[in-house]
N, C-alpha and C positions, 0 to 999 in steps of 0.2 A: 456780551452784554456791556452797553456803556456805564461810565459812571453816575450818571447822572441818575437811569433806572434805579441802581443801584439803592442809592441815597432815597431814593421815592418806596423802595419796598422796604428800609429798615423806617422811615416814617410809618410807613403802612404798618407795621410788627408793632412798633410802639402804640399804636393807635388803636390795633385790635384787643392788645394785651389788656388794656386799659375796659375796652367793649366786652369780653368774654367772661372778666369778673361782673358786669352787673348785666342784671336782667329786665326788662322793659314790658309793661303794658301784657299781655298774652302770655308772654314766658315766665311770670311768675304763675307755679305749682300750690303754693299756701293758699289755706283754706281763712288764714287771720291772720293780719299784719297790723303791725302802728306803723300809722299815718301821718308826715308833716306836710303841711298845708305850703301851698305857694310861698305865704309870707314868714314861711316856720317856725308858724304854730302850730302847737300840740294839737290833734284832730282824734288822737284815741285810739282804739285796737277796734278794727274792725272787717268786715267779711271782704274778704279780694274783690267781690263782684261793686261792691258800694265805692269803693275805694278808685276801683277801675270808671264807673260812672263817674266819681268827683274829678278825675285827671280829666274827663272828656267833655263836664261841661268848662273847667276851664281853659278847653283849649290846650294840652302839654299833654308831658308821659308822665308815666307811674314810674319810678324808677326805684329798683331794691338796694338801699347802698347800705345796710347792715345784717347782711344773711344768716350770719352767726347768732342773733338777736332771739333772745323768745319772747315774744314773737318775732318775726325778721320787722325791719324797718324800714319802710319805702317812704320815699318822697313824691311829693306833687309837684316838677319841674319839666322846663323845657330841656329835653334830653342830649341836643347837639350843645346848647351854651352848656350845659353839667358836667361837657367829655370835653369842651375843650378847656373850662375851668381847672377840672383835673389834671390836663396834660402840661399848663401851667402852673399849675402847684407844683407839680411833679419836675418839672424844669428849673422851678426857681429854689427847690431843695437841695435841687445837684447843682445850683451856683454855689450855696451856701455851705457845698461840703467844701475842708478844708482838708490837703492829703499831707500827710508829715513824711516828707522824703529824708532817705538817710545821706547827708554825702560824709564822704569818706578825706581823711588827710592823711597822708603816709609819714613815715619819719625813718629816720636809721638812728640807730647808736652812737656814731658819732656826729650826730648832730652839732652846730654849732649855739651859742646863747642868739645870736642875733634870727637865725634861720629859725629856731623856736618861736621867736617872737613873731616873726611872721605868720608863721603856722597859726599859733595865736590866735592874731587879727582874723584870721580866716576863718578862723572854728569861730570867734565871738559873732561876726557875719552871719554863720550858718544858721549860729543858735538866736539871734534879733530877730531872721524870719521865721521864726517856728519848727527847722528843722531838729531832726537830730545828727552828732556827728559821730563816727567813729572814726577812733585812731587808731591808723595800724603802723606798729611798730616792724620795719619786714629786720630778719638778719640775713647776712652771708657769709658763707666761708667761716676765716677764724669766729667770726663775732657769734659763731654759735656757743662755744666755747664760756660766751658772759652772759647769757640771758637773762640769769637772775639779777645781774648786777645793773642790767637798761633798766626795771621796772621802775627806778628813782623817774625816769623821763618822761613817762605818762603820768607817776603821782604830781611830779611837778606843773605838767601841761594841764593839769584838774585843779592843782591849786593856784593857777594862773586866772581859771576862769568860774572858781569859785563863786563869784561874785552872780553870775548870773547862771549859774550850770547844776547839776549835779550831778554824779556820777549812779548811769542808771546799770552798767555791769562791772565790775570791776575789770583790772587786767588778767588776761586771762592767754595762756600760750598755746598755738592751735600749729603745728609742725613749725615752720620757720616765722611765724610772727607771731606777735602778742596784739591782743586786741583790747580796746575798752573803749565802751562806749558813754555819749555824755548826753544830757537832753535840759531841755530849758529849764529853769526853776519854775515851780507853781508860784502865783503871788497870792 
């Protein structure tokens, strides 16, 4: 199977998923629905069979988009522009989502003041676009031996970025590093 099919049948998925929650014309079961009118207006609770006559002399479908509803809620619309409205709603919601990625900066113990600084700039970076960052502190060797005494290097790289950050776990030791994380301040 090409790719190209491929991409046509996960359209196709999308497209149904969106068809299978509502029901049209004949496949509504209810004996009394509310009714919006073309121009949607209120048209009131009334018998499926009336309701089904009103979509057909204007020409559309009867389309059920609040099933849940007591009484369920149908619409008097054309049913292809209704699915493909949805399927752009539904598109332009997933532009709108925003996903907050973590990245990560590593450090050592012996870090240097300038090499900090660096690091820094790079966590201020992460956290300007909305991410969050953690810092992993890794040790080796002897530097196991000090681990309490690194935590100054994380309190200090939090109170570097203070300013726009706040520290959303503390530091915390997970076998050979310490971790903490930072995320952007609320305004």
């Amino acid at each position: 199977m090409c790719c190209c099919c491929r991409d046509t049948f996960i359209f196709f998925e999308e497209d149904t998923a969106i068809a299978n929650d509502l029901f049209i014309n004949e496949q509504i079961r209810d004996k009394e629905v509310r009714v919006i009118g073309v121009d949607g207006e209120q048209l009131g609770v009334m018998d499926i069979k009336e309701a089904l006559r009103l979509a057909d002399e204007a020409g559309v479908d009867l389309v059920k988009i609040a099933p849940q509803a007591k009484p369920p809620v149908c619409k008097i619309v054309d049913y292809g522009k209704f699915k493909y409205d949805q399927l752009r709603k539904q598109k332009e919601a997933k532009k709108k989502q925003r996903t907050v990625e973590i990245k990560e900066i590593r450090l050592s113990p012996n870090i240097d003041k300038n090499d900090l600084n660096t690091k820094v700039a790079a966590a201020r970076k992460f956290l300007s676009k909305g991410n969050r960052v953690k810092i992993t502190l890794r040790f080796r060797g002897r530097e196991m031996a000090h681990m309490g005494a690194s935590v100054h290097i994380l309190t200090d790289f939090a109170e570097e970025l203070a300013d726009i950050a706040t520290v959303e776990k503390q530091p915390k030791v997970e076998g050979r590093t310490m971790t903490m994380f930072l995320a952007e301040k609320k305004q």
